[in-house]
N, C-alpha and C positions, 0 to 999 in steps of 0.2 A: 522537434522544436514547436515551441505554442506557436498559434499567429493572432495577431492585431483582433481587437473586437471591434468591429463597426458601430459607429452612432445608432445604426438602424437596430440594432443585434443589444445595443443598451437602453433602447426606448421600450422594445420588448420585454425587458425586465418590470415596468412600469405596465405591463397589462393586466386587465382582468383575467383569475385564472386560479387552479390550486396547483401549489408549489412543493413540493412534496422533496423536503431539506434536510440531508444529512447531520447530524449534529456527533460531537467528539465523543468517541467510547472513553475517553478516560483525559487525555492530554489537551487545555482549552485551548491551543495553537494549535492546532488541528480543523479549530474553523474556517472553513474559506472567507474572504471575502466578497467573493460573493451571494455565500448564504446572509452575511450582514446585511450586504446590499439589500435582498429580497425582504428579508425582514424588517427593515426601516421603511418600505414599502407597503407593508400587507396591511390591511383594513383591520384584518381576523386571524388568531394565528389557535390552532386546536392542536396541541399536546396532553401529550399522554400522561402528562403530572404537569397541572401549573405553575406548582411552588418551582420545580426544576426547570421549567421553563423562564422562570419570572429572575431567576438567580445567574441564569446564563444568560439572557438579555439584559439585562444590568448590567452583568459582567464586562458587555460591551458597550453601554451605554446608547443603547434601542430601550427609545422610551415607547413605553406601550402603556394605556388605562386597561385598568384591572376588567373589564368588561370585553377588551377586544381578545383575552387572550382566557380560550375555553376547552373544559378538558373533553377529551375523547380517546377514552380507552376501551380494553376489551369487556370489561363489565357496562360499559353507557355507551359502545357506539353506535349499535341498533336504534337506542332511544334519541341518542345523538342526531344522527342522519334523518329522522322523522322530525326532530325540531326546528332542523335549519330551514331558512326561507332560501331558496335557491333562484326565488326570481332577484333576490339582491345581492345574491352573492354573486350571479351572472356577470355584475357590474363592480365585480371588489375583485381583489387580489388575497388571496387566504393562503395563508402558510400552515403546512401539515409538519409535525415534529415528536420524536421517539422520546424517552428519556435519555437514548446514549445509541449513536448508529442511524441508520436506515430504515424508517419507517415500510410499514407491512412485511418485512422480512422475522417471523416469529417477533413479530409489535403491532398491534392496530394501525389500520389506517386502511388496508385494501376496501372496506365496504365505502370508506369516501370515495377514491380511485373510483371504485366501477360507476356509481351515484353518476358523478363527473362525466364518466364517459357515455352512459347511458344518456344524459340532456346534451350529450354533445358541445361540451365545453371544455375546455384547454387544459391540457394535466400536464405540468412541468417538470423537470426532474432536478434538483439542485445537489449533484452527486457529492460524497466525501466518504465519510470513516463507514467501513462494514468489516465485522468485525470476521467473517466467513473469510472473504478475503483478503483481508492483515494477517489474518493466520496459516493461511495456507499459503503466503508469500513468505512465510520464515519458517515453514516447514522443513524446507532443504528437497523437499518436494518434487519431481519435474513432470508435469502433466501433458504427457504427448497428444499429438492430435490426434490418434486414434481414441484415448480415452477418455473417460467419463467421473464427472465429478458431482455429489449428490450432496446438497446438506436436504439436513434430517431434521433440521430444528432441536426443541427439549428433545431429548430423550426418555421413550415411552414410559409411565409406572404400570400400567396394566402387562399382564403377561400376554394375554393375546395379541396387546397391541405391539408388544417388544416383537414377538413370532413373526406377525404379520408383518411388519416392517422388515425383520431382518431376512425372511426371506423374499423378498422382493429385491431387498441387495443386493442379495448372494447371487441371481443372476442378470443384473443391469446396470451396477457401477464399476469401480476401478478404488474411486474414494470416496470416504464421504464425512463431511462434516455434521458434530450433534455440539449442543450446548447443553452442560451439566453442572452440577453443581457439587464441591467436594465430599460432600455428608450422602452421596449416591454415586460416587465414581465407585466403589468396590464395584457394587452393585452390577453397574454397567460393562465392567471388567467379567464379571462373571458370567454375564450372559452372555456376552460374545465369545467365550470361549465355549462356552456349553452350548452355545448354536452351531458356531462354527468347525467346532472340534479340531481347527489349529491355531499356532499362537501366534498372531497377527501384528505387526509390526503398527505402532502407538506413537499418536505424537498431543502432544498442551500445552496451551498456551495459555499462561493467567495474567490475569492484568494488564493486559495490553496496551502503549502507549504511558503508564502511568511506572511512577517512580519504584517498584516495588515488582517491574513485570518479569516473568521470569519462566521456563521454558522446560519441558523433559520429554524425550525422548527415548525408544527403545520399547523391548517386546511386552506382549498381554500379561506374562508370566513373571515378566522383571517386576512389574508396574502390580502386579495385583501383592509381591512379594512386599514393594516396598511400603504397601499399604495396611499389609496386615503385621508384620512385623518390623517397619521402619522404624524406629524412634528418635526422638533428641528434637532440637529448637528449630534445626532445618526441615525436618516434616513438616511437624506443627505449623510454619512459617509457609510454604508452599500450597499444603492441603486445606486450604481455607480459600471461602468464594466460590465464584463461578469459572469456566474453563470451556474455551473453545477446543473441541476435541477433534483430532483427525486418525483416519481407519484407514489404514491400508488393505483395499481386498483384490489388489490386483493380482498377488499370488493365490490366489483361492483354485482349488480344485474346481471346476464350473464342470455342473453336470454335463453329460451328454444328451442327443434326444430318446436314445435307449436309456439310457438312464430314469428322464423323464418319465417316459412310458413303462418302463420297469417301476415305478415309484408310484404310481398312476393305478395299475393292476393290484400292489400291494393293497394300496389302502383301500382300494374295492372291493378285491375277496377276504380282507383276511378275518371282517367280523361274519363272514357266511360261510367258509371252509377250513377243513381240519390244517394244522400247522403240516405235517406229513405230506397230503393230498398238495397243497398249495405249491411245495416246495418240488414236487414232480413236476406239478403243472407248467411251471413257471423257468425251473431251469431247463428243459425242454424247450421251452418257449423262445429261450433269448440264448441259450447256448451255453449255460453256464452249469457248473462242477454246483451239486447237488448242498456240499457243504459248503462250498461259498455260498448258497443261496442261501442259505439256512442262517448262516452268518447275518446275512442282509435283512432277514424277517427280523431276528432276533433284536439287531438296532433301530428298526422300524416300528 
């Protein structure tokens, strides 16, 4: 049950400060009220596209001059942050806003946040739509408190970076959210199964909130099947857009610490000693049947 907001607790809405304001990933009743409020308030409001800002504050009819409301995204917020006067803004109320969701969450806005805290000035939070967790709430999901849930942001284009990331997963999540877009899901499909080397239980969610949203679930192998040979108006109608994506690795084989150190040894000797030699060395080493070891260089 909410409780009652105090006088005192609504004059603090009216402080100097940056307010850092959720705004609707797809559905405009999904604004709070009191992000309105804040906003009928703020001196300065820096988003991330003005047009989309300028269209949603209208929406609600928060009148704002074209001067109070300035963009700050990931290509100008460096130059951004250099330009503001922050002895005037010490004394304003500034409102920080995304094009859809939770600013600094993969969207600009964290170099303000720090800025803010660094002069030691008031960073507000005006919580609503995230799109990480809308999705992972209609997952079917159930995240127990022993485990761990990771978003990942986009999902990597470099190979190295895809590697390096996934293994970093592979031994310190459970699940983890990426945001993808459909013209690279094969893509991402692929590589998780070629990382992972099993077929990993998939969940997306598109559209979220808005009239068209719509949901699939099921294995790496279904999902990459129905991509490469799907057809007809219901693909096409689905696979279009962006896609909050969720990864199940809680079934994952997790190395052991032999393991580790077995994996460790490999990639040390094996561009200095013979394949033969290593494999003496080595299943001797950990206790292991010669041709299972052999086995193990061979996928390494």
């Amino acid at each position: 049950m909410g409780r009652v907001i105090s006088s005192k607790e609504k004059q603090q809405e009216n402080n100097p400060g940056l307010y850092v304001i959720s705004t609707p990933i797809g559905n405009l009743l999904d604004f709070s009220q009191r992000a309105k409020n804040v906003l009928k308030g703020c001196d300065l409001v820096l988003a991330e596209d003005t047009r989309i800002a300028m269209k949603l504050l209208n929406t609600y009819g928060i009148n704002k001059k074209r001067r109070q409301i300035v963009s700050c995204h990931k290509f100008n917020e460096m130059r951004r942050l250099k330009n503001l006067n922050f002895e005037e803004l010490r004394k304003q109320m500034v409102g920080l806003m995304a094009d859809a969701g939770t600013p600094s969450i993969s969207d600009p806005g964290s170099k303000i946040v720090e800025k803010y805290h660094q002069l030691g000035l008031p960073v507000r939070s005006v919580p609503g739509c995230c799109s990480v967790t809308a999705g992972f709430s209609i997952s079917g999901i159930e995240l127990k408190s022993n485990q761990t849930l990771t978003f990942g942001g986009f999902f990597p284009k470099k190979k190295k970076d895809v590697d390096d990331l996934l293994e970093k997963l592979s031994t310190s999540t459970d699940y983890v959210v990426f945001f993808e877009s459909a013209n690279r899901m094969e893509n991402l499909v692929q590589q998780l199964e070629k990382f992972f080397q099993e077929d990993l239980d998939i969940f997306l969610a598109k559209e979220m909130t808005k009239i068209h949203e719509s949901t699939w679930k099921g294995l790496c192998s279904e999902l990459l099947t129905e991509l490469q040979q799907g057809s007809g108006e219901k693909k096409e109608k689905f696979f279009r857009g962006e896609f909050v994506v969720i990864v199940d690795l809680s079934k994952l084989k997790r190395p052991t610490g032999s393991d580790k150190e077995l994996e460790f040894w490999l990639k040390t000797l094996k561009p200095h000693v013979k394949a033969t030699t290593l494999v003496k060395i080595l299943s001797k080493k950990f206790g292991k049947d010669r041709q299972e070891m052999y086995s193990t260089l061979l996928i390494k």
